[in-house]
FIVEX-375480 format. One record per residue (C-alpha): residue number from 0; residue in three letters; chain; x, y negated, z negated. Coordinates in nm, 3 decimals, decimal comma. Example, Ala and Ser with C-alpha at 12.3 -4.5 7.8 and 13.67 -1.06 7.14 Angstrom:
<rs>
{0; 'ALA'; 'A'; {1,230; 0,450; -0,780}}
{1; 'SER'; 'A'; {1,367; 0,106; -0,714}}
</rs>
This chain:
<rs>
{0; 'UNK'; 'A'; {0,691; -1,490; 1,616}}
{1; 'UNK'; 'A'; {0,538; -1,871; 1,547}}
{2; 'UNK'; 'A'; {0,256; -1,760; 1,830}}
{3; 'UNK'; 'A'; {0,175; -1,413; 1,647}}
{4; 'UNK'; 'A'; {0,140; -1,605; 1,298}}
{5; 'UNK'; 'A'; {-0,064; -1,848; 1,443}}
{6; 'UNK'; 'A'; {-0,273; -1,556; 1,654}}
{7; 'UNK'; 'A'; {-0,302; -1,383; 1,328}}
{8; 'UNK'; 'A'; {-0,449; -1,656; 1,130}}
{9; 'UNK'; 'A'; {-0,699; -1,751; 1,380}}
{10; 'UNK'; 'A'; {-0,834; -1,362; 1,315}}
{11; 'UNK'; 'A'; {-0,832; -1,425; 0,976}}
{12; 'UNK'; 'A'; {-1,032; -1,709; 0,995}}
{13; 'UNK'; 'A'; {-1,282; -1,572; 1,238}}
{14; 'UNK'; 'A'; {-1,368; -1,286; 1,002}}
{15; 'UNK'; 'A'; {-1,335; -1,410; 0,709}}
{16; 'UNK'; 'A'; {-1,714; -1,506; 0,672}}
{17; 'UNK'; 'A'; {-1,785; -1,072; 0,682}}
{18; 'UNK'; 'A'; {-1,495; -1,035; 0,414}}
{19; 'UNK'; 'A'; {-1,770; -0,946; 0,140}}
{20; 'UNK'; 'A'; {-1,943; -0,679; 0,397}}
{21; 'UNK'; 'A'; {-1,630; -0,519; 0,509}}
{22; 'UNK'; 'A'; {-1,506; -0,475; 0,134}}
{23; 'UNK'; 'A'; {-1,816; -0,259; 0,075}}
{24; 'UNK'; 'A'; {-1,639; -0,005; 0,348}}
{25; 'UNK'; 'A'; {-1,892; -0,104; 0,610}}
{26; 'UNK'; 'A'; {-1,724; -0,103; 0,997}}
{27; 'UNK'; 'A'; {-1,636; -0,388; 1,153}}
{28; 'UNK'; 'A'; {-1,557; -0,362; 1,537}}
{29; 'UNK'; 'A'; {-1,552; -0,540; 1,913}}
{30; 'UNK'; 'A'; {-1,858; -0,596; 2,108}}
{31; 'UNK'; 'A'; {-1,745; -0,291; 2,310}}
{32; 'UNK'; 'A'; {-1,726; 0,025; 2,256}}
{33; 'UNK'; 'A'; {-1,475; 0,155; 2,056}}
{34; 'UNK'; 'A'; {-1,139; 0,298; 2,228}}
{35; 'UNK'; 'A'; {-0,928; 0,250; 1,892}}
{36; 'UNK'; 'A'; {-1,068; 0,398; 1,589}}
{37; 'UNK'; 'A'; {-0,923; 0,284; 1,269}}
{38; 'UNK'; 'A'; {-0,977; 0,483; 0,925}}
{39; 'UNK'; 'A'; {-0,877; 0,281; 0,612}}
{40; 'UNK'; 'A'; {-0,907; 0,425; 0,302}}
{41; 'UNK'; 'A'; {-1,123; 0,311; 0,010}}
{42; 'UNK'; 'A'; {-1,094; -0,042; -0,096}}
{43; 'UNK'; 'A'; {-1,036; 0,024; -0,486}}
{44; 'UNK'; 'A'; {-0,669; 0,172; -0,486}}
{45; 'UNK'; 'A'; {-0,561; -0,167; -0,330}}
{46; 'UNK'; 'A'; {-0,688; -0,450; -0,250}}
{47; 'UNK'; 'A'; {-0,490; -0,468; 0,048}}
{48; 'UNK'; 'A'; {-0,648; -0,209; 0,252}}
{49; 'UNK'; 'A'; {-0,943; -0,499; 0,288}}
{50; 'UNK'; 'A'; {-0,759; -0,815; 0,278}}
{51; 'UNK'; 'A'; {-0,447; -0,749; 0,457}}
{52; 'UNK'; 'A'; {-0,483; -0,448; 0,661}}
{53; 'UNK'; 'A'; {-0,811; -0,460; 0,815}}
{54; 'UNK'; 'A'; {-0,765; -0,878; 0,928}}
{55; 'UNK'; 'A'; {-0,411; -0,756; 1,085}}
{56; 'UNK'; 'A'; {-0,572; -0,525; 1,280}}
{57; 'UNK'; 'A'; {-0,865; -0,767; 1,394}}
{58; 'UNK'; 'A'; {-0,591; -1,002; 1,507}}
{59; 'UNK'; 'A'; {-0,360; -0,724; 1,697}}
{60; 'UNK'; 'A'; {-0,641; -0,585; 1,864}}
{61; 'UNK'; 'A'; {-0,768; -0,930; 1,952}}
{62; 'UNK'; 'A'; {-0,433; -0,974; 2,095}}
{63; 'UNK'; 'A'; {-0,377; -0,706; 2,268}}
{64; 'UNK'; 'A'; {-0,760; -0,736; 2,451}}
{65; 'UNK'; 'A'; {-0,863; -0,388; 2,278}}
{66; 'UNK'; 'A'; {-1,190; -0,284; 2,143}}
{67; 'UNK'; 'A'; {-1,230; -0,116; 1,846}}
{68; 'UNK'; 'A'; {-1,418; 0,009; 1,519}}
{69; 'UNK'; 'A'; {-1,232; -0,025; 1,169}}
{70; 'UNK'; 'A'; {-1,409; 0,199; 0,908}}
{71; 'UNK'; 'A'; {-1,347; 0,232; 0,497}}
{72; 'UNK'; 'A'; {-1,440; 0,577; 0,326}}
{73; 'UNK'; 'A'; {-1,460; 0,428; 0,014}}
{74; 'UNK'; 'A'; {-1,220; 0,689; -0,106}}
{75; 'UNK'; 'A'; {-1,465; 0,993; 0,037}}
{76; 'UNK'; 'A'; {-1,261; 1,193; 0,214}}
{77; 'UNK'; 'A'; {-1,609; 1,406; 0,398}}
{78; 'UNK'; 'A'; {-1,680; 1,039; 0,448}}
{79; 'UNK'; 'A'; {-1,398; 0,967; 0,632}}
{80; 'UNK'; 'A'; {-1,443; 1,302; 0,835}}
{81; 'UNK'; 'A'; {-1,769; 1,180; 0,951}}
{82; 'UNK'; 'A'; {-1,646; 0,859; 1,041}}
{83; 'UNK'; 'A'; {-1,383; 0,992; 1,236}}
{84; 'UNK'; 'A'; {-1,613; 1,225; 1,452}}
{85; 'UNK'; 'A'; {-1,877; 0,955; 1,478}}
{86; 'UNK'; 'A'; {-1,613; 0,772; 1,595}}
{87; 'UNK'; 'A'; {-1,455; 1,024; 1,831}}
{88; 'UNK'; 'A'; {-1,786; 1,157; 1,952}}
{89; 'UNK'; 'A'; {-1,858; 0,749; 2,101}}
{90; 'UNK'; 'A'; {-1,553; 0,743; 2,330}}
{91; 'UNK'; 'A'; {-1,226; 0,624; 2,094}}
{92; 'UNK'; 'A'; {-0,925; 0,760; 2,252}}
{93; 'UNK'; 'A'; {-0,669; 0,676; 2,002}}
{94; 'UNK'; 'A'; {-0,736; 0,722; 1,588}}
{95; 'UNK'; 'A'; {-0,579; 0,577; 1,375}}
{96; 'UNK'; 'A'; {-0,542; 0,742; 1,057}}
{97; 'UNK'; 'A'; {-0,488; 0,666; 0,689}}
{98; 'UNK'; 'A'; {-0,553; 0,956; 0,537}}
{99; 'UNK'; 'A'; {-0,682; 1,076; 0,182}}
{100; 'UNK'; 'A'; {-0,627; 1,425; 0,147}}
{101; 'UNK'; 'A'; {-0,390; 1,705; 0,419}}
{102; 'UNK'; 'A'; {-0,725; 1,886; 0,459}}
{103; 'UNK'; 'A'; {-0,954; 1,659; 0,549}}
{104; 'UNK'; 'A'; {-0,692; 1,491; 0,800}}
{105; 'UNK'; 'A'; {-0,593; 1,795; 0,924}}
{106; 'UNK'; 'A'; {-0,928; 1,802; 1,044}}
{107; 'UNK'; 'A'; {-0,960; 1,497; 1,196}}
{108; 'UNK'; 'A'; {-0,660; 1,551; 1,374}}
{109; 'UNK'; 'A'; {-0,807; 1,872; 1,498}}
{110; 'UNK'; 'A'; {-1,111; 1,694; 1,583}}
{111; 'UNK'; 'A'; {-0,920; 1,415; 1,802}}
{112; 'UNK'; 'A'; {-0,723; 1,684; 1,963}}
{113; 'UNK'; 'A'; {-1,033; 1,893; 2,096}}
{114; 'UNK'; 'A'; {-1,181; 1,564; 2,228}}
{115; 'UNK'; 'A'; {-0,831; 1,472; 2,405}}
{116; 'UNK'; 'A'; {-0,789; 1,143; 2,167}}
{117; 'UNK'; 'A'; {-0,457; 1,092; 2,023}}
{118; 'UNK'; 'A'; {-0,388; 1,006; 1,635}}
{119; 'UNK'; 'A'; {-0,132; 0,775; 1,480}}
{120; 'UNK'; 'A'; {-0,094; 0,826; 1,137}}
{121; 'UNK'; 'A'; {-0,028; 0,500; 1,014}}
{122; 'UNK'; 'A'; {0,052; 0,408; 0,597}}
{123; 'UNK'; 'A'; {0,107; 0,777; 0,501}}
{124; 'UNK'; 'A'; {0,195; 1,100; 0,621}}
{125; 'UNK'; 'A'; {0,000; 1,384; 0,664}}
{126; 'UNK'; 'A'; {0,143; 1,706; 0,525}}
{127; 'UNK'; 'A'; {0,127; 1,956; 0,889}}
{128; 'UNK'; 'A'; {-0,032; 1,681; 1,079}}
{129; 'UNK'; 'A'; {0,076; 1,636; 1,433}}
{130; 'UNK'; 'A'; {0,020; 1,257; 1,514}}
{131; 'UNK'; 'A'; {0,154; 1,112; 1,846}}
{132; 'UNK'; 'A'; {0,379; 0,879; 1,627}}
{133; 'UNK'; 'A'; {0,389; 0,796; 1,233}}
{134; 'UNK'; 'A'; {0,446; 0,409; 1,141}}
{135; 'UNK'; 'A'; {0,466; 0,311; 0,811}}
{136; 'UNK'; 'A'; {0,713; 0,116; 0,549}}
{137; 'UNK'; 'A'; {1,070; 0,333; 0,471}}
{138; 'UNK'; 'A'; {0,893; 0,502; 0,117}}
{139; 'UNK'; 'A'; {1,173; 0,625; -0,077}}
{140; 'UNK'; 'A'; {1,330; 0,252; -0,022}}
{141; 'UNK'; 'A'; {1,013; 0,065; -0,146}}
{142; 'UNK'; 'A'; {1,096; 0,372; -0,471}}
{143; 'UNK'; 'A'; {1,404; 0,245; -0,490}}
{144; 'UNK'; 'A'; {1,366; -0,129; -0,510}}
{145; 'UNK'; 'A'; {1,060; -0,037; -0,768}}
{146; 'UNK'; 'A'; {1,335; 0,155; -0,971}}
{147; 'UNK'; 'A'; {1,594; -0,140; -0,931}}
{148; 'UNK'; 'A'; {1,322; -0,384; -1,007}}
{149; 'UNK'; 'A'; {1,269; -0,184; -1,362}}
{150; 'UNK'; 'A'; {1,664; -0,200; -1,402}}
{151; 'UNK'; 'A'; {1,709; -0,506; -1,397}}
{152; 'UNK'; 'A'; {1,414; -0,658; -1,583}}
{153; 'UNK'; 'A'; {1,579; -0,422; -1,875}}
{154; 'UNK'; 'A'; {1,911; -0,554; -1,815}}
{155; 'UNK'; 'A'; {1,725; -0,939; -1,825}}
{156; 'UNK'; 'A'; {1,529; -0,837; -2,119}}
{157; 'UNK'; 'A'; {1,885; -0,688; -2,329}}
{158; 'UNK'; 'A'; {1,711; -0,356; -2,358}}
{159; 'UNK'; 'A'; {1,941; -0,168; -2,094}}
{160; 'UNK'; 'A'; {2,179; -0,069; -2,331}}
{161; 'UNK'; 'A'; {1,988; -0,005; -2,620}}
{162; 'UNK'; 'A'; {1,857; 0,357; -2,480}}
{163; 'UNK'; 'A'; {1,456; 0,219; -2,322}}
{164; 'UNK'; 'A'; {1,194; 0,475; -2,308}}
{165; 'UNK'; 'A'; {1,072; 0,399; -1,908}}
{166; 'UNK'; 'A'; {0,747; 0,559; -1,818}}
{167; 'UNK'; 'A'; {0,645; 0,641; -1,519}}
{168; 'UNK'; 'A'; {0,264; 0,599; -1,352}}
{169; 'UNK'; 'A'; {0,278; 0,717; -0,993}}
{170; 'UNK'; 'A'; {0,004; 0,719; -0,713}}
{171; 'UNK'; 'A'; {-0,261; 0,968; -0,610}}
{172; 'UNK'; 'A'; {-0,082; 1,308; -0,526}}
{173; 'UNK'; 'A'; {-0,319; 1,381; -0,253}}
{174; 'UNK'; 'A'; {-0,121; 1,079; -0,102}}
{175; 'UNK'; 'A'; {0,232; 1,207; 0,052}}
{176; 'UNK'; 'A'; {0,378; 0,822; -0,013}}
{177; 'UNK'; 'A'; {0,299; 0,867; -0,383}}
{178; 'UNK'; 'A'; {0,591; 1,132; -0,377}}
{179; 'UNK'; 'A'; {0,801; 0,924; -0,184}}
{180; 'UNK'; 'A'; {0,758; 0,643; -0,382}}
{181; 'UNK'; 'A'; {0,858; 0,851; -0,707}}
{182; 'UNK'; 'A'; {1,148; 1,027; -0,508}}
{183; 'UNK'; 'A'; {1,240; 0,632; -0,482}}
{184; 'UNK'; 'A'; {1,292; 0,540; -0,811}}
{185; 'UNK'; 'A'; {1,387; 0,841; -0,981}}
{186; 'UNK'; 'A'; {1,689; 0,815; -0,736}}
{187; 'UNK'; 'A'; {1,742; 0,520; -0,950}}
{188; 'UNK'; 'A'; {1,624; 0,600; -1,332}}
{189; 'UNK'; 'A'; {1,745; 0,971; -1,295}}
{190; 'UNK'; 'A'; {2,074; 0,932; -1,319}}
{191; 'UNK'; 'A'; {2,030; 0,690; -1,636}}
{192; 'UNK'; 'A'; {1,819; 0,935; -1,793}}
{193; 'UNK'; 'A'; {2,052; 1,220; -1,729}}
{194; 'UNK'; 'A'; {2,342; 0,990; -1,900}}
{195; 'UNK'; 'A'; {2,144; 0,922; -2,217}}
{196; 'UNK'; 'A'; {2,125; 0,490; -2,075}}
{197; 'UNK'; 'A'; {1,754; 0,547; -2,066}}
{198; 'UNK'; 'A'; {1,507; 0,793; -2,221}}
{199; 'UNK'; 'A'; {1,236; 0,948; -2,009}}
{200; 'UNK'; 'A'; {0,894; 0,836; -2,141}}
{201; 'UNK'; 'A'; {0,552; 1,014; -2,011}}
{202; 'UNK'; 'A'; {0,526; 1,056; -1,633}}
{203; 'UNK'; 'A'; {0,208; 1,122; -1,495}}
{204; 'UNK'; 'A'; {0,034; 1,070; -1,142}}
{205; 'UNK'; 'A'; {-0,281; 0,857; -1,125}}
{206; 'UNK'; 'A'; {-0,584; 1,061; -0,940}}
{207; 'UNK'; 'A'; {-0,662; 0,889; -0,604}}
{208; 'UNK'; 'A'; {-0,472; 0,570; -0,735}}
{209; 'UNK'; 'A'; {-0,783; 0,467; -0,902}}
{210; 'UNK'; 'A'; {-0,697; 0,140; -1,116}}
{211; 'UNK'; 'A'; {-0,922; 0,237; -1,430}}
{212; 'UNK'; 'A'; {-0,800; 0,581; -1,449}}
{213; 'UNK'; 'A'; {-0,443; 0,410; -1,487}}
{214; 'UNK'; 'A'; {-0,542; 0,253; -1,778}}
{215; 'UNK'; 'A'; {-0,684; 0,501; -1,920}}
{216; 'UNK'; 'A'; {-0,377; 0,734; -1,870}}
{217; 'UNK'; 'A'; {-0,152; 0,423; -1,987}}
{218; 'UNK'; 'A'; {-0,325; 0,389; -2,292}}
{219; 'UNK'; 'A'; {-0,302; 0,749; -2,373}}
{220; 'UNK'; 'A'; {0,093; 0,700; -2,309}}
{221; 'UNK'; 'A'; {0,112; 0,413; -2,579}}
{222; 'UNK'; 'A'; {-0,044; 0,640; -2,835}}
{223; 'UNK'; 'A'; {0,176; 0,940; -2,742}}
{224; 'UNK'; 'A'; {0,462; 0,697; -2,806}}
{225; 'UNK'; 'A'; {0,338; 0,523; -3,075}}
{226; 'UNK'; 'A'; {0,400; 0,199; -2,860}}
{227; 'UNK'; 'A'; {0,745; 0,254; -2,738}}
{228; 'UNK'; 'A'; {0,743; 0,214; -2,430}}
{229; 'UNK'; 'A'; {1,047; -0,031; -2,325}}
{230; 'UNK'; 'A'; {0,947; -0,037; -1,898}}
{231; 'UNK'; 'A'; {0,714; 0,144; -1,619}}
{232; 'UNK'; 'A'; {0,804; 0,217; -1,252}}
{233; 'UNK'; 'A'; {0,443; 0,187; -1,167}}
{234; 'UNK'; 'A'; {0,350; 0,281; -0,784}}
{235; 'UNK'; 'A'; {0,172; -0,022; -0,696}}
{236; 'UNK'; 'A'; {0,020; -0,362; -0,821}}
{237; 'UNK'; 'A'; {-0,319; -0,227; -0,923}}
{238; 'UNK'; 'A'; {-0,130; 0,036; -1,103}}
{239; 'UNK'; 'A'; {0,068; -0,227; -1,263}}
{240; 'UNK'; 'A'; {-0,214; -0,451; -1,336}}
{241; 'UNK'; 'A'; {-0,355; -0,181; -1,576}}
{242; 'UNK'; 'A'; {-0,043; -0,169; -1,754}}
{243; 'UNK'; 'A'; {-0,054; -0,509; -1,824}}
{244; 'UNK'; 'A'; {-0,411; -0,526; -1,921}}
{245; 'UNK'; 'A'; {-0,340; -0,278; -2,183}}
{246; 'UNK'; 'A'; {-0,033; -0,406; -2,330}}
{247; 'UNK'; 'A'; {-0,211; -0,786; -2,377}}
{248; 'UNK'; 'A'; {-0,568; -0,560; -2,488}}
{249; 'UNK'; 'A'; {-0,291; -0,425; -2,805}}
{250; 'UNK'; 'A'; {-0,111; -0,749; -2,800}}
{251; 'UNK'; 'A'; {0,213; -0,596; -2,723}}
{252; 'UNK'; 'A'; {0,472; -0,815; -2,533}}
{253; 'UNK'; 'A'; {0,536; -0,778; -2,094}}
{254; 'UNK'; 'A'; {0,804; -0,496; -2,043}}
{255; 'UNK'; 'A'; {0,926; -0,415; -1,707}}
{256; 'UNK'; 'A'; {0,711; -0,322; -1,478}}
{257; 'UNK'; 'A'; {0,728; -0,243; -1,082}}
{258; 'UNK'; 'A'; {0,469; -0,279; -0,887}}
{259; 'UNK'; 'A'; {0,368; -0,268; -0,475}}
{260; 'UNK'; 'A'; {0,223; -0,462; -0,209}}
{261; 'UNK'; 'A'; {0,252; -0,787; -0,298}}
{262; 'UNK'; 'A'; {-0,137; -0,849; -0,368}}
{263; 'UNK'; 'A'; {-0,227; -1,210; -0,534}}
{264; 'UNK'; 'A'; {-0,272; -1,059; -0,845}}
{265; 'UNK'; 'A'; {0,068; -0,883; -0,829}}
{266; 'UNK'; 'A'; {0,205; -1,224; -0,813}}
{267; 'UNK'; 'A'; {0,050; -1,383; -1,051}}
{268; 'UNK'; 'A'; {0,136; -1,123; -1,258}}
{269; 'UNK'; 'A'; {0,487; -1,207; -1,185}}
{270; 'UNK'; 'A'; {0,528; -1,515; -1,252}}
{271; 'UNK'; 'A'; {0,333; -1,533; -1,552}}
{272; 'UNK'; 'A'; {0,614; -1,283; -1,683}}
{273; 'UNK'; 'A'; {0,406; -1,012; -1,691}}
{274; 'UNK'; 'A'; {0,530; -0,798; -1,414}}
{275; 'UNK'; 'A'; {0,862; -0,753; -1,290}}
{276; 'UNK'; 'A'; {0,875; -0,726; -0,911}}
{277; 'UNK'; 'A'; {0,633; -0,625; -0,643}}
{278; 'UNK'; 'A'; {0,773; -0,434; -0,286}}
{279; 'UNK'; 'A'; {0,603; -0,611; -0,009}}
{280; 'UNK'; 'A'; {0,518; -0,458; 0,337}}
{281; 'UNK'; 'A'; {0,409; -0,677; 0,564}}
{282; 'UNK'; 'A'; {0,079; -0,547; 0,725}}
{283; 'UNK'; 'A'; {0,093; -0,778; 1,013}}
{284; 'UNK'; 'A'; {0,425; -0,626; 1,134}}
{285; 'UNK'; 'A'; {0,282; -0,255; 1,126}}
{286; 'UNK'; 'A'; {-0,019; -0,327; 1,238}}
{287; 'UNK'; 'A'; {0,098; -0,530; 1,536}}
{288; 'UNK'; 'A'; {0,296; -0,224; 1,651}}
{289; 'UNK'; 'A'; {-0,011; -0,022; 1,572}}
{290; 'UNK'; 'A'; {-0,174; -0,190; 1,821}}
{291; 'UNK'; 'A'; {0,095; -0,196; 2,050}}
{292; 'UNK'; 'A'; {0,154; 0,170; 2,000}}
{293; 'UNK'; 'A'; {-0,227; 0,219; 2,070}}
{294; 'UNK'; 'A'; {-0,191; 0,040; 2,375}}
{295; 'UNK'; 'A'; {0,080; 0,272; 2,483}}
{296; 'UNK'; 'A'; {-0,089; 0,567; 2,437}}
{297; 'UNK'; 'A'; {-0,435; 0,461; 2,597}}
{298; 'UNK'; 'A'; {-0,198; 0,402; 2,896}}
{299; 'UNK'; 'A'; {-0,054; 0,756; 2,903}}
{300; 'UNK'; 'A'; {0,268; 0,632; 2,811}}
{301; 'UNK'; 'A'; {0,496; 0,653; 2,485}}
{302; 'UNK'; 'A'; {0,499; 0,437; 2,174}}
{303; 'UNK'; 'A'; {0,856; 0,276; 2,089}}
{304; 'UNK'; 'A'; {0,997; 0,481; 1,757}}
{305; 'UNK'; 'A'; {1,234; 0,420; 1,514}}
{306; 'UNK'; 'A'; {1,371; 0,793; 1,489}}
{307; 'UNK'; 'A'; {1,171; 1,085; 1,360}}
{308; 'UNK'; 'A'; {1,014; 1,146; 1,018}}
{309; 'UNK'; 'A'; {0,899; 1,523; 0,873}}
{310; 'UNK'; 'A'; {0,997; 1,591; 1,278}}
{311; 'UNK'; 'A'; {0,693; 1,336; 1,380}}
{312; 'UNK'; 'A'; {0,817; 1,070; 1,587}}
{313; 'UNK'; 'A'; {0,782; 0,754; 1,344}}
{314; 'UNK'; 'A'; {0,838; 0,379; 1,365}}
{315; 'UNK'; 'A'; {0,917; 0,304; 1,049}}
{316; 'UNK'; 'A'; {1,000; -0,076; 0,881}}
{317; 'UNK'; 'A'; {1,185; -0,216; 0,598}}
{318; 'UNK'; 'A'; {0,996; -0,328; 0,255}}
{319; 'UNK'; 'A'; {1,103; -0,651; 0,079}}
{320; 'UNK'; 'A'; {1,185; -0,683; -0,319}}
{321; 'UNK'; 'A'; {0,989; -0,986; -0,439}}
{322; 'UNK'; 'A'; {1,042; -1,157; -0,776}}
{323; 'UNK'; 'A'; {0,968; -1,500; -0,939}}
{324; 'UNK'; 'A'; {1,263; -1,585; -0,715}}
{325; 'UNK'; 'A'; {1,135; -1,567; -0,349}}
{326; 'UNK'; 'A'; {0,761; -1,495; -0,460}}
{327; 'UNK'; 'A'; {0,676; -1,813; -0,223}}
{328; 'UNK'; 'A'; {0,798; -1,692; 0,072}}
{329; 'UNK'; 'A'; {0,459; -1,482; 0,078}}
{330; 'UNK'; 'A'; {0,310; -1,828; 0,169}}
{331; 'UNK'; 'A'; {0,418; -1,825; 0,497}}
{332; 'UNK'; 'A'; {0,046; -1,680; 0,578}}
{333; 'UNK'; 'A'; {0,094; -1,354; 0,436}}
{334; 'UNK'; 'A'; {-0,088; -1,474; 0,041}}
{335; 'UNK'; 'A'; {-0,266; -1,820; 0,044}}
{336; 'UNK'; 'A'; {-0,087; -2,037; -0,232}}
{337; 'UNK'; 'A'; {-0,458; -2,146; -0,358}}
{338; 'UNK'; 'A'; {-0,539; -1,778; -0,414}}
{339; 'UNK'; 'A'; {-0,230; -1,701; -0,664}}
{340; 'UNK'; 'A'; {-0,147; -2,060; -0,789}}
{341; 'UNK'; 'A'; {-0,538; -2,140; -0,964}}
{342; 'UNK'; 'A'; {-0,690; -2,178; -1,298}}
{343; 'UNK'; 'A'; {-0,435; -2,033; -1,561}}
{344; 'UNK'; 'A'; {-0,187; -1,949; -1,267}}
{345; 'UNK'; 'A'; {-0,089; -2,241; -1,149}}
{346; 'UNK'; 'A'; {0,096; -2,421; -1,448}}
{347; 'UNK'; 'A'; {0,340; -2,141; -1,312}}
{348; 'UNK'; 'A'; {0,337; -2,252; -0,970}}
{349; 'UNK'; 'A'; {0,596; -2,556; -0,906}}
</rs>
């Protein structure tokens, strides 16, 4: 484990002077040509994508001696189509997918297949897709720790029994996960709603995850409420972040508030008391066995799985709760303490 740390922050190193170029959703890739094609996203929804994702990858495919092409669609998903086909059409065998909508995957599944490439569907599930192997972070348990995390920050705050109004701001619903995650944590605040503990405050789903339209949907929810709103399972830290931006912008106190992926500004979040948890999958562990699983398939051979997911064979990991509590342990080169813990941060940092 020591070796693939240190492996992995050699990578990050070596590519972190194209950081600003690859955040634009330019490609970064080998020398050779491409025989792993990776498809990330857009580089809005979370920051992650960019800054944890794509260097994980550069390191396992370093590793493992593989060339490759990373692309970003900057949230276009005929962009993404393109790249995929581009890609395909210059010799990648394996894809690796994180899609954006069922169609346009569907497609680029279809696309792989006819050029005898194989796909791994890696973050989130595609809806009829027929990947080689899924991999991603157990869903519904990174839902539940998100609706624990609200629990218990109401139960911290002496709110719990007082009958909360808990909204709810979920992800994209072109994104399969953002139903998993809210299958998650209602799991949790259902039952409490159902019992009269908690009242259910607006619920609404955030188009394509994007960070300003959370905002603007959050701030709508404050006015339908007339500011009572006592806690929010929100999907993910951007999500979150938006929340908190527009609680401070009416200069209403921090509530509970979940959150997702463990991004710097997550934690700062956090432990400025602003945010209640964060669920944090570590990239380097998926995309490791990514890579590994690419490797397997390049060599006409099968990927190691975890069981079977939707009926897809699936390697799927554990996510982590993380709180003011065990927030450093996302020093051990997973966050750089000098990102989180500077300028108004770091009183908060001990």
């Amino acid at each position: 484990m020591k070796k693939l740390i240190l492996a992995l922050s050699t990578a990050l190193i070596a590519i972190a002077g194209t950081a600003a170029t690859v955040a634009q959703g330019k490609s970064s890739s080998s020398k050779a040509g491409p025989v792993v094609c990776v498809l990330l996203p857009d580089p809005k929804s979370s920051v992650r994508w960019e800054t944890q994702d794509r260097p994980a990858f550069v390191a396992a495919f370093k590793v493992a001696k593989v060339s490759y092409v990373i692309d970003n669609a900057n949230g276009d998903a005929q962009k993404q189509v393109s790249q995929a086909q581009q890609c395909i059409g210059n010799g990648a065998k394996v894809v690796i997918l994180v899609s954006l909508d069922a169609g346009s995957s569907l497609t680029i599944e279809k696309a792989a297949k006819d050029a005898g490439a194989k796909v791994i569907e890696y973050d989130r599930q595609v809806e009829g897709g027929k990947p080689s192997i899924y991999i991603s972070f157990d869903g519904k348990a990174v839902g539940v720790l998100q609706g624990k995390g609200v629990v218990a920050g109401l139960k911290a705050d002496g709110k719990y029994g007082k009958k909360p109004v808990v909204a709810e701001l979920n992800g994209g619903q072109t994104d399969q996960n953002s139903f998993l995650f809210k299958s998650g944590y209602e799991s949790v605040l259902n039952p409490l709603y159902k019992n009269g503990t908690f009242q259910k405050g607006p619920n609404q789903f955030v188009p394509d995850w994007d960070n300003q339209k959370a905002g603007t949907i959050f701030e709508q929810m404050l006015v339908k409420t007339s500011n009572k709103i006592d806690g929010v399972a929100a999907a993910n830290d951007g999500l979150a972040n938006a929340v908190v931006v527009a609680l401070k912008a009416h200069k209403l106190s921090p509530i509970p508030l979940s959150g997702q992926d463990a991004t710097a500004q997550g934690v700062q979040n956090i432990i400025s008391g602003w945010q209640t948890m964060t669920v944090w999958k570590d990239t380097r562990l998926s995309a490791t066995n990514t890579a590994r699983a690419a490797v397997a398939l390049l060599k006409g051979g099968t990927p190691k799985t975890t069981g079977k997911s939707n009926g897809v064979p699936a390697f799927i990991f554990k996510p982590v709760s993380i709180t003011k509590l065990n927030y450093k342990q996302l020093f051990n080169g997973y966050l750089k303490r000098k990102d989180v813990c500077v300028g108004a941060y770091a009183k908060y940092c001990k």
